[in-house]
FIZA-403375 format. One record per residue (C-alpha): residue in one letter; residue number from 1; x, y, z. Coordinates in nm, 4 decimals. Example, Ala and Ser with C-alpha at 12.3 -4.5 7.8 and 13.67 -1.06 7.14 Angstrom:
# residues 2
SITE   code   pos         px         py         pz
SITE      a     1     1.2300    -0.4500     0.7800
SITE      s     2     1.3670    -0.1060     0.7140
This chain:
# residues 233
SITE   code   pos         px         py         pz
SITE      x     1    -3.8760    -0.1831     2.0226
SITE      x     2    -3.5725    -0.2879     1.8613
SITE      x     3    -3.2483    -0.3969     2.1089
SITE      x     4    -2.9136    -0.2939     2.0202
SITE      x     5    -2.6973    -0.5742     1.8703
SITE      x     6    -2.3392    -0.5982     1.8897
SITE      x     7    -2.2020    -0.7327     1.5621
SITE      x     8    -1.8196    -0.7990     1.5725
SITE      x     9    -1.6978    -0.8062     1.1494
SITE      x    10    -1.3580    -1.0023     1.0764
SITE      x    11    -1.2867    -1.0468     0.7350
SITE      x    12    -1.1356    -1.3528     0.6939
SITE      x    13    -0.8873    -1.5930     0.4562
SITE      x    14    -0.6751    -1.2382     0.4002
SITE      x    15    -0.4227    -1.2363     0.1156
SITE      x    16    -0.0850    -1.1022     0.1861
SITE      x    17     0.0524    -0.8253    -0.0523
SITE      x    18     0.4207    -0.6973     0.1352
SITE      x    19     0.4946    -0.3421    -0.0622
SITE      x    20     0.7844    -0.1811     0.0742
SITE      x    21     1.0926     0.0538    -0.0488
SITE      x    22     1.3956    -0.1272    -0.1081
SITE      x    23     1.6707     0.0599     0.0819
SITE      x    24     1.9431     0.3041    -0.1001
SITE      x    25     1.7105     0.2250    -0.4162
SITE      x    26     1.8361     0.5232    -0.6310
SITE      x    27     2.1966     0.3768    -0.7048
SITE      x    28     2.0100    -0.0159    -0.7600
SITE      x    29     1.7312     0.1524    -1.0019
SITE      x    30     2.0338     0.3343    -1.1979
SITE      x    31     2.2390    -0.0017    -1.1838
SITE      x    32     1.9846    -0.2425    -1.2781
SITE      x    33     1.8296    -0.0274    -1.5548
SITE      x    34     2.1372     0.0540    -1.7140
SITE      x    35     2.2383    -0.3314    -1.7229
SITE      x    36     1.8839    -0.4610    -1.8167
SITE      x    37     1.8208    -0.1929    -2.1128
SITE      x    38     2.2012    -0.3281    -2.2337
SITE      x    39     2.0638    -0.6374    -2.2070
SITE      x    40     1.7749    -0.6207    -2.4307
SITE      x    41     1.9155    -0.3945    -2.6951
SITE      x    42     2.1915    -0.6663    -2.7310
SITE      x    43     1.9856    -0.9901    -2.6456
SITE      x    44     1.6388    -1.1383    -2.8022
SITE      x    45     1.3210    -1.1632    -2.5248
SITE      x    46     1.2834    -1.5176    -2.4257
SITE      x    47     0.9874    -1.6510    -2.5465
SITE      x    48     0.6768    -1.5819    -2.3220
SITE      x    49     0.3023    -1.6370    -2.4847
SITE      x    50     0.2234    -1.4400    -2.1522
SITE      x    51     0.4238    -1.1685    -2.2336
SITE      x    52     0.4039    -0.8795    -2.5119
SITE      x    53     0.7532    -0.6904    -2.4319
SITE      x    54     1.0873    -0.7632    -2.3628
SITE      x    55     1.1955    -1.0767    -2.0822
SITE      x    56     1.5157    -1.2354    -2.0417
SITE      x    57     1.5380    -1.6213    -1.9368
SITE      x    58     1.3190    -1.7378    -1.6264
SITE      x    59     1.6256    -1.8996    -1.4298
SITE      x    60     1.9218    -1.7483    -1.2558
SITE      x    61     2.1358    -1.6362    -1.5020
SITE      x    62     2.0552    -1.2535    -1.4727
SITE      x    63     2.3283    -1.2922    -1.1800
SITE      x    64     2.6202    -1.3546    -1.4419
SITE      x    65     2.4963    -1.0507    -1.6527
SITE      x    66     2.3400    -0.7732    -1.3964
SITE      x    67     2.6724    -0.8040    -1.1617
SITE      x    68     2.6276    -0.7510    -0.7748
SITE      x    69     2.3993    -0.4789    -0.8355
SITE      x    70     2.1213    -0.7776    -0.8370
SITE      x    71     2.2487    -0.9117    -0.5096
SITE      x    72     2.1624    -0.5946    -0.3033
SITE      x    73     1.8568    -0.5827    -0.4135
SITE      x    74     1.7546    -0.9598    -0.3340
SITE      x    75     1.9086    -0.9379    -0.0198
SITE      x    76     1.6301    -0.6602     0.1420
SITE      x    77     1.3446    -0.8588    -0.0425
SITE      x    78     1.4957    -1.1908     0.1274
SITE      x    79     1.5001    -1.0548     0.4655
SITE      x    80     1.1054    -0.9331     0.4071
SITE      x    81     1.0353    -1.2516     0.2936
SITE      x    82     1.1877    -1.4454     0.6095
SITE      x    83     1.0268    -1.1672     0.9212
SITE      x    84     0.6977    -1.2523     0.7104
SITE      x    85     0.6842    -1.6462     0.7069
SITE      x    86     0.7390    -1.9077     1.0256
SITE      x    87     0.6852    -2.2824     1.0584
SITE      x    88     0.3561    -2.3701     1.1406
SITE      x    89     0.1953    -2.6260     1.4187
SITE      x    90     0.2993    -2.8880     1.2265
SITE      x    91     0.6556    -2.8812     1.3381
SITE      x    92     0.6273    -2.8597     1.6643
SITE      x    93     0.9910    -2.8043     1.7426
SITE      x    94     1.0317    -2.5041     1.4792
SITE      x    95     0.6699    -2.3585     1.4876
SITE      x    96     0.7286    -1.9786     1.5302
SITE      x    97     1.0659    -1.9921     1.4068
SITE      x    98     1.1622    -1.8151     1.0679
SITE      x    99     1.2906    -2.0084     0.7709
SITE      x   100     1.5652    -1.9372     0.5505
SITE      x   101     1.4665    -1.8028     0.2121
SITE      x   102     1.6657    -1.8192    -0.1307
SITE      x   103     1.6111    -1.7023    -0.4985
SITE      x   104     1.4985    -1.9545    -0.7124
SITE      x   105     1.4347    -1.7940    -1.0650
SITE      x   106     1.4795    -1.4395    -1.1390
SITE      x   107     1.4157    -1.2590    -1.4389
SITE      x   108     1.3829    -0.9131    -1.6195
SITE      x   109     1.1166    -0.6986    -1.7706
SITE      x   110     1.1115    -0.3836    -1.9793
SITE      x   111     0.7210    -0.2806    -2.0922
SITE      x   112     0.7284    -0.0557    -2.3781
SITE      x   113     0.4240     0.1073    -2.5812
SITE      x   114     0.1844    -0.1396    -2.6015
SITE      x   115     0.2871    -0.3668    -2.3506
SITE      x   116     0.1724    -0.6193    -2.1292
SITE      x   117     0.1604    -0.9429    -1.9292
SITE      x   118    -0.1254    -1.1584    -1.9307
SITE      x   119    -0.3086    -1.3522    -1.6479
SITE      x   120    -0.1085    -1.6439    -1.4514
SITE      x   121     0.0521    -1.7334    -1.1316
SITE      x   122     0.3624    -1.8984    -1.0283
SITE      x   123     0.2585    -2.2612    -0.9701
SITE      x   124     0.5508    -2.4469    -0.7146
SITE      x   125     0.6892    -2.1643    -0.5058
SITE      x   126     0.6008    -1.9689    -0.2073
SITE      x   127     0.6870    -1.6611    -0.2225
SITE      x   128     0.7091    -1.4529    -0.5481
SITE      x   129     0.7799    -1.1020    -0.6698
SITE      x   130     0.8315    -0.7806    -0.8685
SITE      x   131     1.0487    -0.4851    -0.8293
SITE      x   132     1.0265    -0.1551    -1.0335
SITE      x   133     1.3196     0.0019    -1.1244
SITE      x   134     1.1864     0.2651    -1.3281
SITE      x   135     0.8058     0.2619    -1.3683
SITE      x   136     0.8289     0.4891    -1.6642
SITE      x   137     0.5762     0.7636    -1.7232
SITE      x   138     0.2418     0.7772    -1.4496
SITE      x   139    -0.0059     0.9450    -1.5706
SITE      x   140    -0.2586     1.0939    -1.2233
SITE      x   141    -0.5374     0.9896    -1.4933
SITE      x   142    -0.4351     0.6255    -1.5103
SITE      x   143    -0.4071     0.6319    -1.8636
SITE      x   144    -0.0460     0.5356    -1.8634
SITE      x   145    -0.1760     0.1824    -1.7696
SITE      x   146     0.0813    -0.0795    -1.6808
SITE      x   147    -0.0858    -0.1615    -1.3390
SITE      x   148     0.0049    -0.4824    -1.1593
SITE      x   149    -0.3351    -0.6487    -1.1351
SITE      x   150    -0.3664    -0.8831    -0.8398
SITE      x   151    -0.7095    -1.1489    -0.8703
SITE      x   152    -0.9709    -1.2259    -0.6125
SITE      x   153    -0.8469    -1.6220    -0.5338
SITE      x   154    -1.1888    -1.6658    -0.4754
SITE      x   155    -1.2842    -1.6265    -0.8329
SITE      x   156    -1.5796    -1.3992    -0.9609
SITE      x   157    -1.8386    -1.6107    -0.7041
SITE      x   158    -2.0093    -1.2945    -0.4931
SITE      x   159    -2.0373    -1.0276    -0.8001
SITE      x   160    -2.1451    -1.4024    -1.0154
SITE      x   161    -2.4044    -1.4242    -0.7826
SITE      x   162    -2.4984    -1.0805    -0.6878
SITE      x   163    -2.3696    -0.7796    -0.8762
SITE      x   164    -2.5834    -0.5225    -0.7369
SITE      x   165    -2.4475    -0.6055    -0.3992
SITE      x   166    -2.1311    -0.6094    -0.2034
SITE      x   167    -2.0069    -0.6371     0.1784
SITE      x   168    -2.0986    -0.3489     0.4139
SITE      x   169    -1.7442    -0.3579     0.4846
SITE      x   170    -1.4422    -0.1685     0.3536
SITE      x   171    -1.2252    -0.4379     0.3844
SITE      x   172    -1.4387    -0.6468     0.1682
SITE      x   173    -1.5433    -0.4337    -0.1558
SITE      x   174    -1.2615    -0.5610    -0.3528
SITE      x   175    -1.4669    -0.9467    -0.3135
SITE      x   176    -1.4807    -1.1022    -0.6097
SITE      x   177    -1.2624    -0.8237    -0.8269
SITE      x   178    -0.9076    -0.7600    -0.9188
SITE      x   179    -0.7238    -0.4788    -0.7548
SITE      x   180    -0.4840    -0.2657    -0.9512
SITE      x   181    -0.1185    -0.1536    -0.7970
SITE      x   182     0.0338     0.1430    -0.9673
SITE      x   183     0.4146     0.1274    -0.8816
SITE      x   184     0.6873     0.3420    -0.7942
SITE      x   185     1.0405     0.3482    -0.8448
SITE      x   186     1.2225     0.1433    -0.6054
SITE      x   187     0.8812    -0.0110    -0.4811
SITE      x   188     0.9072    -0.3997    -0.4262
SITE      x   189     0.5832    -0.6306    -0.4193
SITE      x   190     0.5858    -0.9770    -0.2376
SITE      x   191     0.2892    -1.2399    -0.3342
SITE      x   192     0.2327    -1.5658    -0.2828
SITE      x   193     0.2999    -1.7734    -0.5681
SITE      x   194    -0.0328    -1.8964    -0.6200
SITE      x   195    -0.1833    -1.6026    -0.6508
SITE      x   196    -0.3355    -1.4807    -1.0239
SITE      x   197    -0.1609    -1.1911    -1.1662
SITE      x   198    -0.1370    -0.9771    -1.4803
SITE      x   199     0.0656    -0.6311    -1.6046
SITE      x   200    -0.2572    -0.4313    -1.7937
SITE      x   201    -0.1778    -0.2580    -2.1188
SITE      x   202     0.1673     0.0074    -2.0762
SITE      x   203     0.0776     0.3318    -2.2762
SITE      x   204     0.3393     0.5449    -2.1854
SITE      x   205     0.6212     0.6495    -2.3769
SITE      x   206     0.9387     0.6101    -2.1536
SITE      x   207     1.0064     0.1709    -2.0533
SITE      x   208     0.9196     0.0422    -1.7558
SITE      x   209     1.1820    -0.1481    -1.6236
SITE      x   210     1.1290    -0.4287    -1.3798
SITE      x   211     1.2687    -0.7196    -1.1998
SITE      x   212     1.0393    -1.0668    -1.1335
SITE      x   213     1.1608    -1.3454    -0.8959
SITE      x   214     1.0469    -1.6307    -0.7204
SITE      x   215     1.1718    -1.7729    -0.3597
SITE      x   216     1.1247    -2.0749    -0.1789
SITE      x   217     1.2586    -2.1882     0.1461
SITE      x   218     1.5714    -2.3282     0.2626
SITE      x   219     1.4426    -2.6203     0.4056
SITE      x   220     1.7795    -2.8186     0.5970
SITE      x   221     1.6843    -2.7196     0.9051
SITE      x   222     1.3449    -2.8341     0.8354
SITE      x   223     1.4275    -3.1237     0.6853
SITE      x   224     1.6631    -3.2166     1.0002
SITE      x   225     1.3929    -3.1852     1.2236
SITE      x   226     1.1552    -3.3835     1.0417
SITE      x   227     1.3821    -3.7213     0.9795
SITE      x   228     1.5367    -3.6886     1.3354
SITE      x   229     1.1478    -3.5882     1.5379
SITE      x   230     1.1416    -3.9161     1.7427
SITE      x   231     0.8225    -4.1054     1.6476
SITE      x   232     0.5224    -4.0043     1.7144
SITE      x   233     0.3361    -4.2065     2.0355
């Protein structure tokens, strides 16, 4: 006769996706698409192998040409971005406390007919980004495509191994697969930077307009407490 086991399941090494609604997002989606469809009607894409669609410059210049419009948007994503991340252990006098984040890069998207962004991540920053200003036409099929495709870090390793079997867990069917985000308007995704990513092929017919960023921390504080820590015994 069997004895009852108790089995206790954690899934483990998590990845964080943040999704949330970026606050009084109605007048920022008008804003920001009006300014970034301006944009690329009167300025060339920047060129991306990654990319088939429209993208102005990676760097920080969308600030000069979107107006303020682009700082209330970051402003909501940068407090996100600072209740999610602390110091760790290894600063003993900070660990808990939240650092300061700041924009690094930030760029624009608009996927037409056709479009799409191909695998990669965002090699030297922490935290990165994407927020949809107008996610163009959603089709309840999925046949609009355009779906922000997020990668098993892991790699392909448990279906490489064993494709006829998965986890008995919820939690842990997506092992070894990519998961698919369909967007709404005025929907921001946070990332970490390392983290594969693609934009799968855009069928609709009306652009999907988007804004990409990256953030790192402001480290002073951080930096203050390292070179001043009094030696260690």
């Amino acid at each position: 006769m069997s004895k009852e086991m108790e089995i206790r399941i954690r899934p483990i090494f998590s990845t964080p996706l943040l999704v949330f609604t970026v606050p009084d997002h109605e007048r920022v989606n008008k804003e920001l698409r009006r300014a970034i469809l301006e944009r690329e009607a009167s300025h060339p894409a920047e060129a991306d192998h990654e990319v088939v669609g429209w993208s102005s410059p990676h760097d920080m210049s969308m600030f000069e040409w979107a107006g303020p419009v682009l700082k209330d948007l970051m402003t909501p994503i940068i407090e996100v971005a600072t209740q999610a991340t602390e110091f760790s252990e290894r600063a003993p006098d900070l660990a808990g406390k939240h650092p300061r984040w700041q924009v690094v890069e930030t760029w624009a998207n608009v996927q037409r007919k056709g479009g799409s962004n191909s695998v990669h991540p965002h090699p030297g920053t922490f935290w990165s980004g994407v927020y949809y200003a107008d996610v163009g036409d959603i089709a309840a099929d999925g046949k609009s495509g355009g779906d922000l495709l997020l990668f098993d870090p892991r790699g392909c390793l448990a279906t490489m191994l064993a494709p006829y079997l998965r986890y008995a867990v919820p939690e842990l069917h997506d092992a070894g697969k990519s998961i698919a985000f369909t967007p709404t308007a005025g929907q921001c995704v946070l990332f970490p930077g390392w983290l594969s990513h693609a934009v799968g092929v855009y069928n609709g017919s009306a652009p999907r307009v988007s804004v990409a960023f990256n953030l790192d921390p402001v480290i002073e504080e951080f930096n203050d407490w390292r070179f001043n820590a009094p030696p260690k015994k």
